[in-house]
N, C-alpha and C positions, 0 to 999 in steps of 0.2 A: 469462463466468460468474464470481459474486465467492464461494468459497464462505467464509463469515463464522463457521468452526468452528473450534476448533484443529486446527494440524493441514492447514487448508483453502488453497486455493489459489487465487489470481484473476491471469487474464493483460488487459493493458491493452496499445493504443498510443495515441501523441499525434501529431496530422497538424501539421505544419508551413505557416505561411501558401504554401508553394511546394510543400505537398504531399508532402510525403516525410514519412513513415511511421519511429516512434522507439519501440519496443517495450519493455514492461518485464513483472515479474510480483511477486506479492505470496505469501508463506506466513504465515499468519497463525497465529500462536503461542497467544498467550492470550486471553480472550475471557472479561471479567465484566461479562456483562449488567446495566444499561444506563448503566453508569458509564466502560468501556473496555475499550481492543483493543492488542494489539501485534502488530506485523508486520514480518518484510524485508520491504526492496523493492527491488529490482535490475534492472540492463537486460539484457536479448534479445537475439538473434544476428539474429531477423526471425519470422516468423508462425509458427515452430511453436516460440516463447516460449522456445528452450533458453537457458541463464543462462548470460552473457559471463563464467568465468572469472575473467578478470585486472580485471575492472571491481571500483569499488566496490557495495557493500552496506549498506543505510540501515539501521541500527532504528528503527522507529517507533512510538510510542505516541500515542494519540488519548484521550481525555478530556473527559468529560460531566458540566457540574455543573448543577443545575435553580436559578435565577437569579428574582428578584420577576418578570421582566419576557421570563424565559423559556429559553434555554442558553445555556451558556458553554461554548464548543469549545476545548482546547487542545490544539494538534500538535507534536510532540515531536521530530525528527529529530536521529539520530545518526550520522555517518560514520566 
């Protein structure tokens, strides 16, 4: 579930070509429709998404510009 509010919360994993499973989760902070979003985004302990502590924490910002030709995405991460 991505909830896309402030405020909101989305848990994610990524499978590895050998199959092992790499947990993370997203709190998403600001949200000004339909220009952009910020959010952490951290890694997981495993499936019930609790947040590793001692790991780092990304901020990220996402960015939407309407372009001749159609959007322009830019992703922002910070460590």
């Amino acid at each position: 579930v991505h909830d896309l509010t402030p405020g909101g919360k989305a848990h994610y994993y990524m499978t590895s070509p050998e199959g092992e499973k790499y947990y993370g989760w997203w709190k998403v902070e600001t949200v000004d429709e339909p220009t952009s979003f910020t959010f952490q985004d951290g890694f997981a302990a495993d499936d019930t998404f609790a947040p590793i502590p001692d790991m780092p924490v990304c901020d990220c910002v996402y960015a939407f510009e309407a372009t001749d030709t159609g959007t322009r995405a830019t992703y922002t991460s910070t460590y």
